[in-house]
N, C-alpha and C positions, 0 to 999 in steps of 0.2 A: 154906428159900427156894430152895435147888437144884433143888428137886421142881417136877414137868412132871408135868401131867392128860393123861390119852390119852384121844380121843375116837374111835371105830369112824369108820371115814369112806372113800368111793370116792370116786374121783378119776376122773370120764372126762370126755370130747368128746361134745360133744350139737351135733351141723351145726356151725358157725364160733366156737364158743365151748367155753372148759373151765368147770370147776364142781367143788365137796367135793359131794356125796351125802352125806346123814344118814339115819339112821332116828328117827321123829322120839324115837322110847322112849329113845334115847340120850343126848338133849340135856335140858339144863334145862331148865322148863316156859317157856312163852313169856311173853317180857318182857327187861329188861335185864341179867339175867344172862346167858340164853341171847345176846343181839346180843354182850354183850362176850367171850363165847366164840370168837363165828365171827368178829368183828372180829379175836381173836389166829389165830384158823385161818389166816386169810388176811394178816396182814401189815400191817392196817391200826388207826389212821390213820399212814400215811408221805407228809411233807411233803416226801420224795425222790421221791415217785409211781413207786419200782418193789416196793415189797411184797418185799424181800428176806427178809425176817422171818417171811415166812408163805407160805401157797401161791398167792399172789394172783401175777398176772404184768405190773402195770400199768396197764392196759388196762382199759376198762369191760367188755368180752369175757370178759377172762381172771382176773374178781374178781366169781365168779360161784356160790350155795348153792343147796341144793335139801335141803326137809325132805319124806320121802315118811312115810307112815301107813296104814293099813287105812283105806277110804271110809268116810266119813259120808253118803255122798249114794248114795241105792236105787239110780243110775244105774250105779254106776263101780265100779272095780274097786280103786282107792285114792286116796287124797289127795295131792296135792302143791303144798308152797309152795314160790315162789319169791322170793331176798332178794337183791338188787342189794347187794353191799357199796361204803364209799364205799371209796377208794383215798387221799385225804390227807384224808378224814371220817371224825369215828367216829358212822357213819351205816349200818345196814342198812336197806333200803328195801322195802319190801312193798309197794308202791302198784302194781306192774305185773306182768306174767306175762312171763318170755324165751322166746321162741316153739324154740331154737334148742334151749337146755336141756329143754325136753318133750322132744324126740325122746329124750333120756336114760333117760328115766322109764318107758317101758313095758319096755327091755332089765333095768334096774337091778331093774326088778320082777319080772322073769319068774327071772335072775339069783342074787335072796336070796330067792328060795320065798315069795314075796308072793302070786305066783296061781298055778296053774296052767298050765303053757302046754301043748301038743299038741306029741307025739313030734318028729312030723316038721313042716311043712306051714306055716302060715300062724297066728303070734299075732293075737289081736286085743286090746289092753289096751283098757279106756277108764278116761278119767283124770280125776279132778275137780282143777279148780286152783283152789284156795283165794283166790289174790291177786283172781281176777276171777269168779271163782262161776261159769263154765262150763266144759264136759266136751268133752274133746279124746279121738276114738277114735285109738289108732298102731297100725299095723301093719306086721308086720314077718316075714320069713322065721325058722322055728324049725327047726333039727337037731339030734337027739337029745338032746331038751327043754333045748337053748342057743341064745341069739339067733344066727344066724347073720352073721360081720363079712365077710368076703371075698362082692366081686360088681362087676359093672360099674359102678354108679352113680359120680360123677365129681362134685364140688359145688367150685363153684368157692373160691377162699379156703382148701384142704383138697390138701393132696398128695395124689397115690393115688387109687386108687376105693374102693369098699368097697359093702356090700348095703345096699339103701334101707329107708327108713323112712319108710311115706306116714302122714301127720297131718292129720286132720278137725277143721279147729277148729269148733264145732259151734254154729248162732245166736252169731256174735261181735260183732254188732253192740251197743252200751252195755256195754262189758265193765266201764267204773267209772262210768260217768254216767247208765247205762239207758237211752241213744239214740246212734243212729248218727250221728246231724247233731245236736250238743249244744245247737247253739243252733236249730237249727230250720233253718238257714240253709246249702246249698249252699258259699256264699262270704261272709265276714266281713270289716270293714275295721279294722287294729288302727293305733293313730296313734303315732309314735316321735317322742319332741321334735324329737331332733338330727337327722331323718330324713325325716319327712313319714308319710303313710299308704302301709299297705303291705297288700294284699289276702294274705288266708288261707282256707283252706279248713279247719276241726277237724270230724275225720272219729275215732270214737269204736268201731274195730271191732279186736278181740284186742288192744290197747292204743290209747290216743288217742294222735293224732298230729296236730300243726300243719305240714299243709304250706303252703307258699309257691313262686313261681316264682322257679327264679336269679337269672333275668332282671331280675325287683325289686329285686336288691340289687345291681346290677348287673354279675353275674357270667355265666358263662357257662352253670355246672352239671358241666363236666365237668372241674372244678379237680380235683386231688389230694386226701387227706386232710390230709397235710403240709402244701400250699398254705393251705388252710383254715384251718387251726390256727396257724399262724404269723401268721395277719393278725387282730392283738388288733380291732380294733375291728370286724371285719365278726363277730366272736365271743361280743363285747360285745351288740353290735345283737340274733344272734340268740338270747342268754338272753333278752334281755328282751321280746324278740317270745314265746318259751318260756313268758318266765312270765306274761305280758302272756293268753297263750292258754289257760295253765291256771285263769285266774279264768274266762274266759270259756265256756272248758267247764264252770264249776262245781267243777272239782278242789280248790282250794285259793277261802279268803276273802279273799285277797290278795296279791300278787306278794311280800311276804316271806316268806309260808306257803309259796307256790310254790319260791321259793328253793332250800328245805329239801327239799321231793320230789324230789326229783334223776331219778326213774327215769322220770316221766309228766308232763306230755306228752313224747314225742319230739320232733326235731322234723327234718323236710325240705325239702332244695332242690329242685323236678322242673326237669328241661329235657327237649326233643323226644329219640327216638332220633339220634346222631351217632356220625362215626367217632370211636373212644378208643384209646388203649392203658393195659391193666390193669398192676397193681401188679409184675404177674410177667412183664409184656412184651410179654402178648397181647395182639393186636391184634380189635377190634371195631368191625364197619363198620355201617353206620346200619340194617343189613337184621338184625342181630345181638338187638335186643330194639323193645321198644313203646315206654318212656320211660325215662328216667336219672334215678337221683335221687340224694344225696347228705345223707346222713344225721347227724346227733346223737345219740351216745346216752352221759348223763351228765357232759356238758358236752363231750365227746371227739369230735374226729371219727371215725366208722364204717368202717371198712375195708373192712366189706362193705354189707350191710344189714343193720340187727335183722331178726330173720325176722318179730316181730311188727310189727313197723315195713312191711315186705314181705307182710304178710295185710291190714295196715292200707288200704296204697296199690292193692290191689287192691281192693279194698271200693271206694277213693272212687273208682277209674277207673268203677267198676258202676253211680254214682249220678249222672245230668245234672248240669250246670251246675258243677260241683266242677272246681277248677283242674286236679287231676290227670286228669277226664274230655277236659278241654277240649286237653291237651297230649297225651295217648296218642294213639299208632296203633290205627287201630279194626281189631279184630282175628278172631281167633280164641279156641275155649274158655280155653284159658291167656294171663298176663298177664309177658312176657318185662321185667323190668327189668334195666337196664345198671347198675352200682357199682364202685365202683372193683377192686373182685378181680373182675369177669365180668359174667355173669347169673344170674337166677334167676326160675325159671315159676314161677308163683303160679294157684291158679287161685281164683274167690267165684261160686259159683250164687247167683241171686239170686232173687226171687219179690214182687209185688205184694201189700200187705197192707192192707187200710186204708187206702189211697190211697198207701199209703210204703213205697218202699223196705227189705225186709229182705235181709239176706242168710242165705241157710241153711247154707250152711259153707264157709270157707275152706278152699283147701287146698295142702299142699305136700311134697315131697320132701325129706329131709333123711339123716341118716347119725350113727351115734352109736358109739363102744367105750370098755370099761372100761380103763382107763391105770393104775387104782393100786388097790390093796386092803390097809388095815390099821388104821392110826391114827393121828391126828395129834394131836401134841404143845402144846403151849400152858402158856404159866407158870401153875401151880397158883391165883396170884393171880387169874388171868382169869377162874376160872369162879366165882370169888366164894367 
């Protein structure tokens, strides 16, 4: 009963979030074995919510898998899934892609001799992600065939600079529902008993996302995370708006089912660009981004933004009538949002199809390094 399984596993930062790396050949075949593995990996379920027990850090951020494979798809160059662990659930969630942890995925790859990368010069990995069936091109500087970490790039939420990582999220639009506007509709009205109607926008591009205006709940948008989180009932309101939006996109048969997906829909606050000061003291004045938004992800408030969360909101700034269209600054190629660690540029080409709206790839800067290379431990019992 003393005896600990060791499982092969990296530890890195992939943009604003950490994550265990797997190969998938490592793990038990998929199903409940393997979930109650990575739930010991990570430390959960802890009704303490910090994952001492494992490598989880708390946080919906920082309780974060990735299983990578040789491709199945003619496209790419390998496989990778991503599993939202819960944190006091024993819940691994596959219902979404972390936009944050890709950027991980082409280093990890290039890395453990998964593909080939060029001497010197410029990787290019392309990536199939399993959780939502399209292909993210990364790219990224290579020296003497290793990712290159040292360079200016600067991402906010992140000490330091370090070398970028650009990621093509490629046709993102229906990544679980197979349309960009789920219900067809720009703007939707969802009805709250204790509350009245509250307009939504479910926009359905690198992960679905329920946005709504601050303003509607009658906040301002440039609250804290902290502020957020400490007011039960404005927290209350927005699960059930959450999950009130995930039938409505089709995700789940019903707001109990929804319950249970923890990882999809997201869900966001927008408000106009305003002066803020960020979590680290910096200050940002209204000329600093295009819109603010303030984010959910796993019931938690965002510290930053999900990045898929941040491909998402750029998509609905792209398409008329959408709340997020109707609140941006109308701009330039890039889409600068405010959150509480800074900003961050997003950019979505878009192109007419059929009379609708597509987007042909999102895209964004991020930064990723390997923090840990070995094994991780877990009671013998966990892996069954």
């Amino acid at each position: 009963m003393a005896k600990q399984q060791r499982i092969r596993a990296v530890f890195m930062r992939g943009g604003t979030s950490n994550g265990l790396i797997f190969h998938a050949r490592d793990l038990p075949p998929e199903g409940p074995v393997r979930d109650a593995a990575l739930l010991a990996a990570m430390g959960s379920p802890d009704p303490n919510m910090r994952q001492l027990d494992g490598m989880g850090g708390g946080i919906s951020s920082l309780s974060k898998i990735c299983i990578v494979a040789p491709s199945s798809h003619p496209d790419a160059d390998v496989d990778y899934t991503f599993g939202q662990v819960g944190i006091d659930m024993a819940v691994v969630d596959y219902g979404g892609n972390c936009g944050n942890m890709s950027s991980a995925i082409g280093p990890f790859a290039v890395e453990e001799g998964l593909v080939p990368p060029p001497a010197d010069g410029e990787a290019v990995i392309r990536i199939h992600n399993t959780n939502t069936s399209k292909l993210i091109a990364a790219r990224f500087p290579v020296e003497d065939g290793l990712p290159v970490i040292h360079g200016d790039f600067a991402l906010d939420g992140v000490a330091g600079t370090a070398a970028a990582i650009r990621l093509d999220f490629l046709d993102p639009g229906g990544s679980k529902t197979g349309r960009l506007l789920p219900t067809g509709n720009a703007v939707d009205q969802i009805e709250l008993p204790d509350f009245g109607p509250v307009e939504v926008s479910l926009i359905d591009s690198a992960n679905p996302v329920v946005f709504l205006t601050a303003h509607s709940l009658g906040l301002s948008g440039y609250e804290t995370p902290d502020e957020i989180g400490a007011n039960a009932p404005l927290m209350q309101r927005l699960e059930a708006i959450r999950r009130c939006g995930s039938v409505l996109m089709g995700l789940t048969a019903d707001e109990d089912a929804a319950a249970k997906l923890i990882s999809i829909p997201k869900i966001a606050m927008l408000a106009p660009p305003h002066e803020a000061v960020t979590l680290s003291g910096q200050r940002l004045s209204a000329i600093d981004a295009d819109i603010t938004a303030r984010t959910l992800s796993v019931g938690q408030p965002h510290k930053a933004i999900p990045l898929t969360a941040a491909l998402c909101l750029a998509s609905a700034v792209r398409v008329p009538g959408t709340i997020a269209a109707r609140l941006a600054r109308a701009g330039g190629d890039s889409i600068r949002i405010a959150h509480p660690s800074g900003t961050m540029s997003v950019d979505a080409a878009t192109e007419e199809q059929d009379g609708q709206i597509r987007i042909r790839h999102a895209t964004v800067l991020r930064s990723a390094r390997r923090l840990f290379e070995g094994s991780v431990c877990i009671p013998a019992t966990a892996k069954g």
